[in-house]
Each structure stands twice: as structure tokens, then as C-alpha cells.
N, C-alpha and C positions, 0 to 999 in steps of 0.2 A: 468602267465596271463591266460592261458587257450585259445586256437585254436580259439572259441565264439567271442573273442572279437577283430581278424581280418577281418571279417564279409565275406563279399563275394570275395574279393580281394583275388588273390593269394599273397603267404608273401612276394614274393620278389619287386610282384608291391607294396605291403602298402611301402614296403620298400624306395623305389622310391618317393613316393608321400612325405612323411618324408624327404628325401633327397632333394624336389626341395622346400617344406614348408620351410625350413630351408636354406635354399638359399636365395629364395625371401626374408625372412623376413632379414635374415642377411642384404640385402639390402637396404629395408626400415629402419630398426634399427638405420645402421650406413652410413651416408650418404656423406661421406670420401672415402668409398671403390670406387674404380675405377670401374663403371657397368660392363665393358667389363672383367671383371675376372669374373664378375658373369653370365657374357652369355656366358661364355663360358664353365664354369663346369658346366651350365645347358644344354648345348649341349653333353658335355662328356657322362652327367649323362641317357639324352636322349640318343646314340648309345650305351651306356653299356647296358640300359634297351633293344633294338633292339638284342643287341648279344644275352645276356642272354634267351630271346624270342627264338630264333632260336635256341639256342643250347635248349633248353626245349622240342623243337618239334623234334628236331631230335636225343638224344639221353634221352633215359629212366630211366639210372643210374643218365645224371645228372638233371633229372626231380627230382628223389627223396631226390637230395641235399640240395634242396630250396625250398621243397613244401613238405606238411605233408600229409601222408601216411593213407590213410581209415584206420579204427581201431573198429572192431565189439566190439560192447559194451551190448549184450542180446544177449545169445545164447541159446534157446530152455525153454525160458520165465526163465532164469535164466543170472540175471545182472555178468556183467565179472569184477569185482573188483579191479582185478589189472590195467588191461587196463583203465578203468574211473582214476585211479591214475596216471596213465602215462599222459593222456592229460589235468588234471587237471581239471576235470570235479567232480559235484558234484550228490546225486542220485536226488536231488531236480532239475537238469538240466536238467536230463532226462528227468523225470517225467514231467516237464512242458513240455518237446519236444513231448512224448509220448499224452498227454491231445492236444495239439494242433493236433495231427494226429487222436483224434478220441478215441482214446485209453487207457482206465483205467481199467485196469488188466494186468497186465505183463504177466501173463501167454498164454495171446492172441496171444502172438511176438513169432515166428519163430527166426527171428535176426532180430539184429538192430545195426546200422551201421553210428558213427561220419563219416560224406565225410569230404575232404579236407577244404571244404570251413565253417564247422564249423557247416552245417545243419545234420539230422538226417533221415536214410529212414529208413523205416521199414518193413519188410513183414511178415507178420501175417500170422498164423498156417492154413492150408487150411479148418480144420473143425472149425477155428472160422471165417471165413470170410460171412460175411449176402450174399454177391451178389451169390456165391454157395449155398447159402442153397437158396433161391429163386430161382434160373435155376433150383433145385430139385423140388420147389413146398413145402420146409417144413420149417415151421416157427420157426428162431432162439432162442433157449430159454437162455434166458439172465438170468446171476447173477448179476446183476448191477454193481455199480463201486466198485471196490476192495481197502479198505483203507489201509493204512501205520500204523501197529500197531508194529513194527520193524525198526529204522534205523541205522544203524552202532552202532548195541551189544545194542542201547538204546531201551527201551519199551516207548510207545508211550500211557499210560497210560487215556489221554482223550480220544483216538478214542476209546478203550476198554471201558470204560465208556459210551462212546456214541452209543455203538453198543449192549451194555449192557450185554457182556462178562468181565470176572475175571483174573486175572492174573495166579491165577487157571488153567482156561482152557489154557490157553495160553500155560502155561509149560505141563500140559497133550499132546498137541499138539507135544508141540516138544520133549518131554520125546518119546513117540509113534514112532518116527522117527530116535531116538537116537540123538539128541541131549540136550547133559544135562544144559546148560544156552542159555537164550537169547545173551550173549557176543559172542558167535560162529555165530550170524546171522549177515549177511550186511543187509539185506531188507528181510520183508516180511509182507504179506497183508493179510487180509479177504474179503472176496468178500460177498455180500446178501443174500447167501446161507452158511456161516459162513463156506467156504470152504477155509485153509489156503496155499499160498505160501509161499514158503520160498526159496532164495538167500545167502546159506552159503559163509563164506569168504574165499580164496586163491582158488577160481575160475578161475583157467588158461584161 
């Protein structure tokens, strides 16, 4: 399912909430059951959620039993590949995470970092950041937005087109680097200044 799609909840409360959904309705459903069986595992189910609560806040280990663990997913404007695999995240996740913060160049990001709750923070490299370069006094010079001409070993063959680069240069690019196919790349982009990243795969 992917961490995303338990939203702001921690899991053991979504949990809970599924647990008393399925109570109530059991109730309504079947209108035979005796109510008081059902108020009363909605009570149980209430003081488990209060325990559980309390032991969360007081011990750490078993914080980590029931609740998902930050998981850096950009380290040094290079995506972490394996980890986006472990959380079932895809690079199209990111990416829309990364655009909502402002951000279209991966090489911008310092790290970047799934939190528990399934959002994305990010901190961006100190010499890309505009509000430092204005306390200097010196105006940001922008590549523009950096497109996806690379995603998991595939070539992205319209942005190339649309950017009015060859598949040519592409592998010059990456021959230059040693990498001899596009199938060794996870991601990688051009920016406005037809400057390329690249995100090889088995990225610890």
C-alpha cells in the first residue's frame, strides 16, 4: 500500500478507527447482536488505544513497533533507490512531493526525508537556497525546471524531443561518466542549461 495512503494518522490509530468502523457497522448490519457486546468491545477497544498511547510515550523501542520509522529518500540530490522500494513509494511520488515544495531540480535537495506520517521534508543544498543568496545581495541564477529524461533504465524519449536533444547526446552524457546504458540509471534530468543529473541504481 505504501505509508501515503495512511495519511496523517499514526497506524495504530488508523488501526483503531477500522476496529470501531467495523464494530458500529457490525451493529447496524446485524440487528440480532445483543448492543451491549458491542459496547463493550468498543470500550475495550477504547482503553487498548489509551495503553498503547501511553506505552508509545514512554517507551521508544515500543514506539518503533507500531509506527514507521523516517526513511531518507534523497541524499545529496541523488534519490535512494532502495529505500523508495522499501516504502513502496514510486519516483513519480516524489517528484510530485518535491514540485509541491517548490522544487524542480533534484540536485537542489541536500536530503529528503518520508516522516512517519507519510509527508516529505526537505532541505535544500545552502548554495541553492534564494533567501541566502538575497542576505548576500546576489541574484540567484536559475537553470529552470529540470526534466525527467531518465526513469527506472527507461529513456524518456519526448522530453528529448521536446528539449531538442538526441539520444546521441544522451549516451555521450553518460558514456562521459562511465556509464555505458541508460538501464544502470534510476532517474535522471536536464535542467535549461542542458546540464544532466543522474541517480544510478543500488544507491544504499
Amino acid at each position: 500500500m505504501g505509508r501515503r495512503l495512511v495519511g496523517e494518522l499514526p497506524v495504530f490509530d488508523f488501526l483503531i478507527i477500522l476496529a470501531l468502523g467495523s464494530l458500529v457497522g457490525a451493529d447496524i448490519a446485524e440487528p440480532d447482536i445483543n448492543h451491549w457486546y458491542v459496547a463493550f468491545a468498543i470500550v475495550v477497544v477504547g482503553i487498548l488505544q489509551r495503553i498503547v498511547a501511553g506505552l508509545t510515550l514512554q517507551s521508544q523501542r515500543f514506539k518503533k513497533l507500531i509506527t514507521f520509522a523516517p526513511v531518507i529518500v534523497i541524499k545529496d540530490g541523488v534519490f535512494l533507490e532502495k529505500n523508495l522500494r522499501k516504502i513502496n513509494y514510486s519516483l513519480e511520488n516524489i517528484l510530485e512531493f518535491l514540485r509541491g515544495e517548490g522544487i524542480f531540480n533534484i540536485s537542489d535537495v541536500d536530503i529528503a526525508i518520508i516522516e512517519a506520517n507519510g509527508r516529505l521534508s526537505v532541505y535544500k543544498k545552502p548554495q541553492k537556497n534564494p533567501a541566502t543568496l538575497q542576505e548576500l545581495g546576489v541574484a540567484p541564477l536559475g537553470a529552470g525546471i529540470a526534466h525527467p529524461v531518465i526513469i527506472e533504465g527507461k529513456i524518456i524519449r519526448q522530453t528529448l524531443n521536446d528539449l531538442q536533444l538526441t539520444e546521441e547526446w544522451l549516451a555521450a552524457q553518460l558514456n562521459a561518466r562511465g556509464i555505458p546504458t541508460a538501464q544502470a540509471i534510476f532517474f535522471s534530468s536536464v535542467d535549461g542549461n542542458n546540464q544532466i543529473h543522474i541517480s544510478p541504481y543500488n544507491r544504499s
